[in-house]
ZAMAR-860619 format. One record per atom (N, C-alpha, C): residue in one letter; x, y negated, z negated. Coordinates in steps of 0.02 Angstrom, whole numbers, plus 50000, padded with zeros to 5 digits. Last residue first. Layout:
<nodes>
AXYZ ...
</nodes>
This chain:
<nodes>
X489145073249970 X489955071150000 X490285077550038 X488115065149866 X488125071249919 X488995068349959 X488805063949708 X488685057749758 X488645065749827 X488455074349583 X488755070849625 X488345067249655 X487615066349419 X487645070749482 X487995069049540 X488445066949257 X488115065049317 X488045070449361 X488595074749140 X488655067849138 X488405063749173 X489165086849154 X488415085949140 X488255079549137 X490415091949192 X490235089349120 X489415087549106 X490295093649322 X490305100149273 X490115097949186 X490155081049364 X489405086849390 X489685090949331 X491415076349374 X490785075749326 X490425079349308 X492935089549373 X492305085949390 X491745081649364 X494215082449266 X493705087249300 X493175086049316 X495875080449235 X495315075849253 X494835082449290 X496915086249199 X496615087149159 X495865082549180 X497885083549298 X497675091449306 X496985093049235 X498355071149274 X497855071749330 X497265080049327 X499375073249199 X498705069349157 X498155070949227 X500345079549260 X500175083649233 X499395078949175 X500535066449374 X500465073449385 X499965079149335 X500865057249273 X500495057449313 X500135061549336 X502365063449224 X501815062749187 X501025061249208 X502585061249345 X502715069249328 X502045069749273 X502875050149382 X502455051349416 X502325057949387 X503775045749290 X503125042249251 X502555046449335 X504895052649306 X504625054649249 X503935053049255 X505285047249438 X505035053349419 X504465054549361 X505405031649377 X505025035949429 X504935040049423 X506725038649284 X506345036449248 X505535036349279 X507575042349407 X507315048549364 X506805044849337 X507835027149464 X507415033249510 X507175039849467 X508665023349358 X507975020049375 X507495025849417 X509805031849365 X509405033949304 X508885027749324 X509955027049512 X509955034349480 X509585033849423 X510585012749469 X509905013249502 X509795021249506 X511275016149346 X511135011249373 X510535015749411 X512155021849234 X511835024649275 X511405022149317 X511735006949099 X512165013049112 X511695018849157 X510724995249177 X510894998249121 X511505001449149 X509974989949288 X510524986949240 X511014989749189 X508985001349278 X509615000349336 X510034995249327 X508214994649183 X508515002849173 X509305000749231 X507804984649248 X507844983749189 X508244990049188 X506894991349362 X507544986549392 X507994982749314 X505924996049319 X506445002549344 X507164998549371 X505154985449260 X505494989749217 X506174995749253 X504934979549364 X505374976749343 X505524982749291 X504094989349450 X504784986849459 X505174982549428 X503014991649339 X503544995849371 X504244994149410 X502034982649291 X502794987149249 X503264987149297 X501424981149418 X501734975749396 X502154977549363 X500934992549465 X501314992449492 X501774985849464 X500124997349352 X500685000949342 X501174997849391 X499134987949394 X499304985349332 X499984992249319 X498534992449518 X498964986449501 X499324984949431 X497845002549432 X498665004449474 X498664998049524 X496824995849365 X497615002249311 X498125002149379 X496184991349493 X496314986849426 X496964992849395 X495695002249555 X496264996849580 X496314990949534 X494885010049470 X495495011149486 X495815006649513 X493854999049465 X494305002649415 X495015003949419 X493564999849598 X493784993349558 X494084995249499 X492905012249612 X493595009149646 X494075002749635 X491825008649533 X492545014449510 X492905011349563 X491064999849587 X491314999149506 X492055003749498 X490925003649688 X491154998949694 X491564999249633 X489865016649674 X490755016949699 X491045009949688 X488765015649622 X489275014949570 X489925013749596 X488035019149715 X487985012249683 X488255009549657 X488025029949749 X488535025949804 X488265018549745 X488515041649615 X487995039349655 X488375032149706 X490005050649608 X489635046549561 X489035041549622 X490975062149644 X490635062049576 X490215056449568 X491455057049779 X490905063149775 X490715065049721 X491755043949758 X491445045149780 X491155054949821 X493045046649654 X492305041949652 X491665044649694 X493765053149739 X493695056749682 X492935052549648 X493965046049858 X493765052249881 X493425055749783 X494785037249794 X494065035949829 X493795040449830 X495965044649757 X495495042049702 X494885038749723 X496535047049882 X496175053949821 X495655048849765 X496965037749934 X496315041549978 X496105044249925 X498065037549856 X497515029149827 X496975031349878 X498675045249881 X498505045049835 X497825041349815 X499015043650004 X498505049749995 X498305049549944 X500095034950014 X499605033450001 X498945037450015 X501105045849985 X500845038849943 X500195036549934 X501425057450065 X501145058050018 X500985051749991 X502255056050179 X501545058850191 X501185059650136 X503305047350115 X502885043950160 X502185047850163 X503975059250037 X503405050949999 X503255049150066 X504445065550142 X503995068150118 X503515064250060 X505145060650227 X504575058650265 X504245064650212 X506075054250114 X505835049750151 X505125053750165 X506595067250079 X506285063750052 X505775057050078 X507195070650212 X506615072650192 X506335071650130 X508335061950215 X507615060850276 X507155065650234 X509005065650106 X508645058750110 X508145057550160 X509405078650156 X508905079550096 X508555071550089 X510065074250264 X509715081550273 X509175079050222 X511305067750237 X510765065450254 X509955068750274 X511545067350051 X511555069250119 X511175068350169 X511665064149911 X511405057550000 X511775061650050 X510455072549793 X511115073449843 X511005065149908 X509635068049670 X510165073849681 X510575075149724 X509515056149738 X510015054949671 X510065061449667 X508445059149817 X509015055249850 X509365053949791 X507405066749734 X507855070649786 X508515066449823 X506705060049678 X507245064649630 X507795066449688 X505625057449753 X505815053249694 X506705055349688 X505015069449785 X505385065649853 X505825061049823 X504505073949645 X505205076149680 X505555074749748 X503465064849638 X504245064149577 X504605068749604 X502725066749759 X503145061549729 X503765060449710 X502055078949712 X502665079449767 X503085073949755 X501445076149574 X502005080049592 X502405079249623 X500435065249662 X500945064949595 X501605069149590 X500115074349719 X500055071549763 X500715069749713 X499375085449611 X499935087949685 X500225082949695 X498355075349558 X498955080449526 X499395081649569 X497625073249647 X498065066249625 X498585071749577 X496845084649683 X497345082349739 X497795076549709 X496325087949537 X496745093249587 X497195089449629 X495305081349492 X495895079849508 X496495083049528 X493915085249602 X494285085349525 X494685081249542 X493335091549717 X493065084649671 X493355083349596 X493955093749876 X493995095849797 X493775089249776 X493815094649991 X493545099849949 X493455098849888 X494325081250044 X493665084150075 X493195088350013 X495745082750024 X495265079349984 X494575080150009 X495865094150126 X496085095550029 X495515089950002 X495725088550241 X495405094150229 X495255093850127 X496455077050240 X496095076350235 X495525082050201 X497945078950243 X497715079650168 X496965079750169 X498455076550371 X498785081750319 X498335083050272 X497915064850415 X497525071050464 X497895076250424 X498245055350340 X497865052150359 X497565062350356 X499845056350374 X499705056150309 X498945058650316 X500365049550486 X500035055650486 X499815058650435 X500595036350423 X500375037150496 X500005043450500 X501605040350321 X500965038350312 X500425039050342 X502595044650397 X502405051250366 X501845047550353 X503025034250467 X502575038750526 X502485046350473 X503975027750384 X503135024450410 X502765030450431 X504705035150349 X504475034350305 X503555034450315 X505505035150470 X505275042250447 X504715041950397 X505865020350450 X505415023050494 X505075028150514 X506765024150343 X506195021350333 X505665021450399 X507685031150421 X507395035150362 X506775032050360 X508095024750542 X507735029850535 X507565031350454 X509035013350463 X508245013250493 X507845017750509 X509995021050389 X509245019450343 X508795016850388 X510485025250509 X510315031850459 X509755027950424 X511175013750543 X510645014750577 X510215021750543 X511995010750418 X511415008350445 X510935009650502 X512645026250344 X512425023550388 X511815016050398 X512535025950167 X512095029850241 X512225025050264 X513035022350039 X513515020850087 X513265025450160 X512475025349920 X512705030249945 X513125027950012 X511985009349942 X512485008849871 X512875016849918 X511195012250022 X511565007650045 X512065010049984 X510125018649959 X510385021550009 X510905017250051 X509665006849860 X510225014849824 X510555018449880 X509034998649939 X509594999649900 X509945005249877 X508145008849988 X508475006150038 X509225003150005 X507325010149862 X507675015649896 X507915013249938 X506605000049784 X507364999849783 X507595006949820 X505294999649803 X505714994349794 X506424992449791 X504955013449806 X504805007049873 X505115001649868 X505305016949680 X505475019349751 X505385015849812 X504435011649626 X505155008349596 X505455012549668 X503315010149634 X503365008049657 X504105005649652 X502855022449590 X502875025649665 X503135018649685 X502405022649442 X503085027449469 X503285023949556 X501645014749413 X502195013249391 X502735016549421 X500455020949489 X500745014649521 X501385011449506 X500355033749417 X500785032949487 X500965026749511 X500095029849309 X500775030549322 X500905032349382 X498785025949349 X499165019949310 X499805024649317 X498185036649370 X498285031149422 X498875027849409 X498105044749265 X498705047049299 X498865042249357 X497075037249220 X497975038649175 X498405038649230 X496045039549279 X496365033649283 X496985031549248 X495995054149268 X496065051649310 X496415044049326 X495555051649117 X496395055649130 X496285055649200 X494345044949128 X494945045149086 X495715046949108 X493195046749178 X493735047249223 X494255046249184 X492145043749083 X492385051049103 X492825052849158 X492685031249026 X492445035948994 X492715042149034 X491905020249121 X492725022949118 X492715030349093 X490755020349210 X490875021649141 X491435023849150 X490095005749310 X490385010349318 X490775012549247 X488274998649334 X489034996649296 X489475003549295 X487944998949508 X487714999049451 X488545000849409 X487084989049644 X487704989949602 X487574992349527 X486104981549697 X486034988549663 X486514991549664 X486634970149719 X486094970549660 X485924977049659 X487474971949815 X487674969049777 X487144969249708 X487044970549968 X486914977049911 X487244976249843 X487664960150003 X487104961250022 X486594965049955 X489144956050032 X488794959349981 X488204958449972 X489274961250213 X489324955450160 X489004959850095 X490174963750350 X489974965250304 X489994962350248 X490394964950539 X490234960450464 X490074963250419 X491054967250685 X490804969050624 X490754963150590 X491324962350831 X490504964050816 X490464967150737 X492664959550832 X492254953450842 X491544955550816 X493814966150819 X493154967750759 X492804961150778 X494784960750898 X494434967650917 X494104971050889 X495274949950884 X494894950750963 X494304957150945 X495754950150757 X495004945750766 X494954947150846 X496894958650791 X496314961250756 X495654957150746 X497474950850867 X497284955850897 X496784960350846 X498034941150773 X497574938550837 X497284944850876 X498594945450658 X498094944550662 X497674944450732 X499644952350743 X499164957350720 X498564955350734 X500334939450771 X500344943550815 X499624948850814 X500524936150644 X500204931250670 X499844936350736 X501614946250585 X500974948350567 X500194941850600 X502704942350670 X502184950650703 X501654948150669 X502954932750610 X502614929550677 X502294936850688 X503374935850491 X502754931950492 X502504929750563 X504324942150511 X503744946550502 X503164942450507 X505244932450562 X505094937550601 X504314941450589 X505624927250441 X505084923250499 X504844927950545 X506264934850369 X505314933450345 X505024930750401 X507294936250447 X506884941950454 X506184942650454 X507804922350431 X507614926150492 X507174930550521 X508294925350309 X507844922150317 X507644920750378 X509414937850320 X508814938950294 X508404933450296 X510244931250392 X510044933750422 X509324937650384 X510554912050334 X510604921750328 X510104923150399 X511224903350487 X510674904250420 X510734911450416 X512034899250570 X512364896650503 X511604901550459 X511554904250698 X511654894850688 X511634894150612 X511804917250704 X511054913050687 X511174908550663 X513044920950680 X512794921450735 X511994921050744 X513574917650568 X513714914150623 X513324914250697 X512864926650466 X512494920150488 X512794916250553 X512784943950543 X513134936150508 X512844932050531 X511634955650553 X512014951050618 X512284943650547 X510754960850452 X511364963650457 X512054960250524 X509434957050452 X510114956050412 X510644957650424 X509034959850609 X509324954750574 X509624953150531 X509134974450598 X509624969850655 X509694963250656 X508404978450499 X508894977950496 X509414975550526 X506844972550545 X507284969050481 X507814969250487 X506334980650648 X506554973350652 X506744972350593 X506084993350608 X506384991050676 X506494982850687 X505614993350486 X506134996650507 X506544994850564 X504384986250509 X504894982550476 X505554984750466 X503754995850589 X503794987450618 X504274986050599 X503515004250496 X504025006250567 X504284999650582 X502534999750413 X503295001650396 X503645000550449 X501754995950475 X501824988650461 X502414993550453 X501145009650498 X501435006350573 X501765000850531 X500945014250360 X501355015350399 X501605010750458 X499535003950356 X500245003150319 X500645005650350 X498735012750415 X498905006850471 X499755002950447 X498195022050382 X498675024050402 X499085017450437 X497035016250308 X497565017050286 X498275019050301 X496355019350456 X496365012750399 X496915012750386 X496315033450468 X496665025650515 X496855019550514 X495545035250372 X496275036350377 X496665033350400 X494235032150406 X494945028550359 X495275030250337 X494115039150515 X494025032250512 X494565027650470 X494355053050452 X494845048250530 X494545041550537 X493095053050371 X493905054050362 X494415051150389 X492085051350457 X492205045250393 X493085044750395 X492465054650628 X492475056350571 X492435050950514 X491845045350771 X492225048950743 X492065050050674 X490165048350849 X490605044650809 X491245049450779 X489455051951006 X489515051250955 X490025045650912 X489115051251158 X489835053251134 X490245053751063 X488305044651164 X488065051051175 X488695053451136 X488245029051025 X488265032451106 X488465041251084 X488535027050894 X488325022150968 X488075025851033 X488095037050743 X488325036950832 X487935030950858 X487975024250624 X487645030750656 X488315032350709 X489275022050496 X488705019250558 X488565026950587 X490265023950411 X489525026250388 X489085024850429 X491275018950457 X491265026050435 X490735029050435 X491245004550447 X491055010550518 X491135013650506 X490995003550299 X490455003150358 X490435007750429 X492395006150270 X491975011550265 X491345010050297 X492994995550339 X493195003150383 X492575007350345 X492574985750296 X492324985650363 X492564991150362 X493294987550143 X492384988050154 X492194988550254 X494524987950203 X494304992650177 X493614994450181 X494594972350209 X494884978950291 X494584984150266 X494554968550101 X493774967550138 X493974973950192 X495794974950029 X495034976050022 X494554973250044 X496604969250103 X496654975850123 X495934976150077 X496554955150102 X496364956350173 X496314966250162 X496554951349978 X495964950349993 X496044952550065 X497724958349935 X497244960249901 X496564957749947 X498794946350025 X498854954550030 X497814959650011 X498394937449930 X498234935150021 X498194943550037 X498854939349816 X498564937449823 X498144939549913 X500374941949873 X500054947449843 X499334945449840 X500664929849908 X500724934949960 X500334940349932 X500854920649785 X500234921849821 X500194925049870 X501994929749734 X501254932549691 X500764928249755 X502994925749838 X502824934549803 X502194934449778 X502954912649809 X502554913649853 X502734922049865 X503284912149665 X502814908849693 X502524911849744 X504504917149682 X504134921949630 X503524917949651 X505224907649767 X505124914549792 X504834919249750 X505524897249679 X504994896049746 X504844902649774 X506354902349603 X505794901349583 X505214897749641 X507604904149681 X507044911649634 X506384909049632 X507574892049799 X507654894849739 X507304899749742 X507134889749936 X507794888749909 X508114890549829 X506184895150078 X506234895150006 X507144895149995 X505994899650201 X506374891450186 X506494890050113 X505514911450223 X506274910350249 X506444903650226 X504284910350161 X504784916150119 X505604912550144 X503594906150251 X503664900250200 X504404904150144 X503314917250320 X503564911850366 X503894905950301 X502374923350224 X503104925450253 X503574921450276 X501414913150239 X501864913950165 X502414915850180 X500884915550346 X501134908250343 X501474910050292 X500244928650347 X500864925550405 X501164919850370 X499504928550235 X499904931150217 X500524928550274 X498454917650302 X498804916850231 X499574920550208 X497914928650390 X498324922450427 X498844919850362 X497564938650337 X498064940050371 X498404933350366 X496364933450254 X497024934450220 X497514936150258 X495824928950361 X495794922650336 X496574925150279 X495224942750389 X495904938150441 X495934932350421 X494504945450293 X495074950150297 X495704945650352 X493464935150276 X494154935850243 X494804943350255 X492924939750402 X493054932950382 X493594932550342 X492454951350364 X492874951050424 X493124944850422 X491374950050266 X492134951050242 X492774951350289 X491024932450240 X490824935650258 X491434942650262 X490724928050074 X490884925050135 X490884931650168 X490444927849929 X490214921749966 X490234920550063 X490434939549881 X489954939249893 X489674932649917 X491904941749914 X491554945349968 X490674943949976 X492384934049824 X492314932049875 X491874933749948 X491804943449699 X491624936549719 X491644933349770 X492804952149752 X492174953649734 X491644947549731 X494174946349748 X493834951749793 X493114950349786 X494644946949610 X494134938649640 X493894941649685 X495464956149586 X494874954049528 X494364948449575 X496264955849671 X495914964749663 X495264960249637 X497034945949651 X496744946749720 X496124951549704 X497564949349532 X497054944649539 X496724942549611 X498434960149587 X497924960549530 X497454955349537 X499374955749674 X498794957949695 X498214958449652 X500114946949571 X499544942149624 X498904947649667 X500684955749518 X500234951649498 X499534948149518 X501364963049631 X500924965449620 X500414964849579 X502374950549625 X501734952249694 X501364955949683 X502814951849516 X502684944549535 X502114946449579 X503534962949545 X503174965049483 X502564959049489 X504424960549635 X503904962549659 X503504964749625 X505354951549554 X505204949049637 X504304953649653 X505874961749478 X505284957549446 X505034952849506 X507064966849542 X506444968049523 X505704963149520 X507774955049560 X507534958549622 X506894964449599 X507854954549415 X507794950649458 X507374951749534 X508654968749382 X507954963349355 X507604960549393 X509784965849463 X509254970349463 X508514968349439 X510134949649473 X510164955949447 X509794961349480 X510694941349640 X510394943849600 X510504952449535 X511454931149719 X511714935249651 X511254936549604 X510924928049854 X510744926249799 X510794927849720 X511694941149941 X511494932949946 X511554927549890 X511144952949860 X511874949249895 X511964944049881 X509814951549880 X510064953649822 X510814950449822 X509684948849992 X509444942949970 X509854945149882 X510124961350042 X510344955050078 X510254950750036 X509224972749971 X510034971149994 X510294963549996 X507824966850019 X508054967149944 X508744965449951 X507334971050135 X507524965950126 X507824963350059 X506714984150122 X507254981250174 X507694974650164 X505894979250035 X506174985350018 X506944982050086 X504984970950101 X505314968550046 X506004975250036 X504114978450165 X504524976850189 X504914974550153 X502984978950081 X503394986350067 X504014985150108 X502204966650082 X502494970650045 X503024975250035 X502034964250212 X502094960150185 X502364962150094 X501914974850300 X502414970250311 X502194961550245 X501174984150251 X501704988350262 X502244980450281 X500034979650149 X500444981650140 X501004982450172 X499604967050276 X499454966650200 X500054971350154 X499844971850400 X500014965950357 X500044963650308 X499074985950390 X500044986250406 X500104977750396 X497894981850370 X498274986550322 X499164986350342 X497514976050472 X497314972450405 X497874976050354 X497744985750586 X498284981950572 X498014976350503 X496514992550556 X497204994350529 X497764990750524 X495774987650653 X495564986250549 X496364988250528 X495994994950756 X496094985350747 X496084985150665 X495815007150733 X496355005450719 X496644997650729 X494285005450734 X494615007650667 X495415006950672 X494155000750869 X493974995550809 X494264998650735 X494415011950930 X495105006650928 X495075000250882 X493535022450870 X494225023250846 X494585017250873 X492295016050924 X492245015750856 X493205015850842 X492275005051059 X492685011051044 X492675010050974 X491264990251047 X491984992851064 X492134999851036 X489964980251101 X490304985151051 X490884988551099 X490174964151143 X490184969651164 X490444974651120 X489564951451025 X490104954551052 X489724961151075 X488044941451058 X488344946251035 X488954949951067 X488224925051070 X487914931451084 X488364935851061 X487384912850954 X488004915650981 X487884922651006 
</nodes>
């Protein structure tokens, strides 16, 4: 078979991206939009609508765990659009579902399908990160490589900003009797069909297989300790906000077109997320940046239950947007300038093992509270809390190199 024509390192890094805006921003985080309606709809508790995405961040867990195996059977461009396509059809399978319990099903294998397309998308972005220059004109940055990556979630936000709400929100009369929230899944499942086909045009010339797989070496929890603390509560904290801020900003009675901008404020703080933080995580090899990052959090967290004006909810919005997923940059960035490249697999696996495992708590526990007295408010402080606590376990994580333990990774 001949070889694809190489392509523009930055439009192949932002083809990888849409791996990332299907996986997370529309197959996940879109849920958020979609909560209201189905919440409505389907007389759900809180709980309930919780535990919807406690279900998916199950499935990512065991996505996180088989990753590794799969990557060492197949090829990973292979499965990164083998999980796009999986994740289209589930969405698409989201709108015909008739019970809870067909819809906790296909939540956890979305999460599933999710895990195996954003961690192979991941291994092909750090490859081209790490390729020489093609040409005179060099290569872009590791940084702006995958940033772009990651920045790709954002766009899945905007996507789902701009198309969810004009569907729920049109009566079934006027969609031949069917909600308008099962409309929506179909909707996402045809963008994310859409993605796929444009992201297998336009990584036709990568591959990456576990090759290097035997000089992998076993990764020591041990001295990331209070690094991987503070993972685990950010995943508990950051996901009760994604899961129910569109609710609470409906309960305040914003505008609907007010919450499509917010969340679309949301997407394009991720979007630029990428070129804000890079410098910071560049420098620092502690936990300095998952401390801050944590911080800002629990007060973008705090800020739509201290006031719904609309002043202070957009800037909550686009201030967790530029901060989320800087987080889950900080803890690569924190592996890989403390610990030889043999090991990175092991730690990043680490870490994406504790913060799947905060994101499963987390929404059902913050959708457990919001049953309670002070409803979804005292769910959003409880967030706070567990990112605060986050925050202040992060400030205690310190370099290796200083402990004597290891030598950095050159970075």
């Amino acid at each position: 078979m001949p070889a694809a024509r190489p392509m523009s390192p930055l439009w192949t890094a932002t083809a990888l991206a849409l791996g990332a805006a299907v996986s997370l921003g529309l197959a996940r985080f879109a849920y958020a939009l979609l909560l209201p309606p189905m919440h409505a709809d389907l007389g759900w508790s809180y709980l309930t609508a919780g535990s919807m995405n406690t279900v998916n961040a199950a499935g990512y867990l065991i996505g996180a765990l088989l990753a590794p195996r799969w990557l060492a059977r197949h090829d990973a461009r292979a499965l990164m659009l083998g999980g796009m396509v999986a994740a289209a059809g589930l969405l698409a399978a989201h709108a015909l579902a008739t019970g809870d319990a067909a819809l906790y099903l296909l939540r956890g294998l979305t999460g599933v399908a999710s895990a195996a397309t954003f961690v192979s998308g991941g291994l092909l972005a750090a490859q081209l990160a790490s390729a020489p220059p093609a040409s005179a004109h060099g290569h872009p940055s590791a940084g702006l490589v995958l940033g772009l990556y990651y920045g790709g979630t954002g766009a899945g936000i905007v996507a789902s900003a701009l198309l969810v709400p004009p569907l729920t929100d049109l009566p079934a009369t006027a969609l031949l009797g069917v909600a308008g929230w099962r409309w929506a899944w179909a909707a996402l499942a045809g963008v994310a069909l859409l993605a796929t086909a444009v992201a297998a045009r336009a990584t036709r010339a990568l591959s990456a297989t576990a090759a290097a797989a035997g000089a992998q070496t076993p990764f020591d929890w041990q001295p990331f300790g209070f690094g991987l603390a503070a993972y685990l509560m950010f995943g508990l904290g950051y996901i009760g906000y994604m899961t129910f801020v569109i609710t609470l900003l409906r309960q305040q009675q914003l505008p609907a077109a007010q919450i499509v901008a917010f969340y679309a404020l949301l997407g394009i703080g991720v979007i630029a997320s990428s070129w804000l933080w890079a410098a910071l995580l560049q420098r620092q090899r502690g936990g300095l940046p998952l401390a801050l990052f944590n911080g800002l959090l629990a007060l973008a967290t705090l800020m739509p239950v201290a006031s719904a004006h609309p002043a202070v909810v957009f800037a909550s919005g686009a201030l967790f947007g530029s901060v989320f997923l800087s987080v889950v940059a900080s803890t690569t960035a924190l592996v890989r300038h403390n610990l030889p490249a043999a090991a990175w697999p092991g730690g990043i696996a680490a870490f994406t093992i504790v913060f799947a495992a905060g994101q499963i708590v987390g929404p059902t526990l913050i959708g457990w509270v919001a049953d309670g007295p002070g409803g979804l408010a005292r769910g959003f402080v409880v967030s706070a809390a567990a990112l605060t606590l986050g925050a202040l376990l992060a400030t205690r994580q310190r370099p290796i190199a200083a402990t004597g333990l290891r030598s950095p990774a050159p970075g």
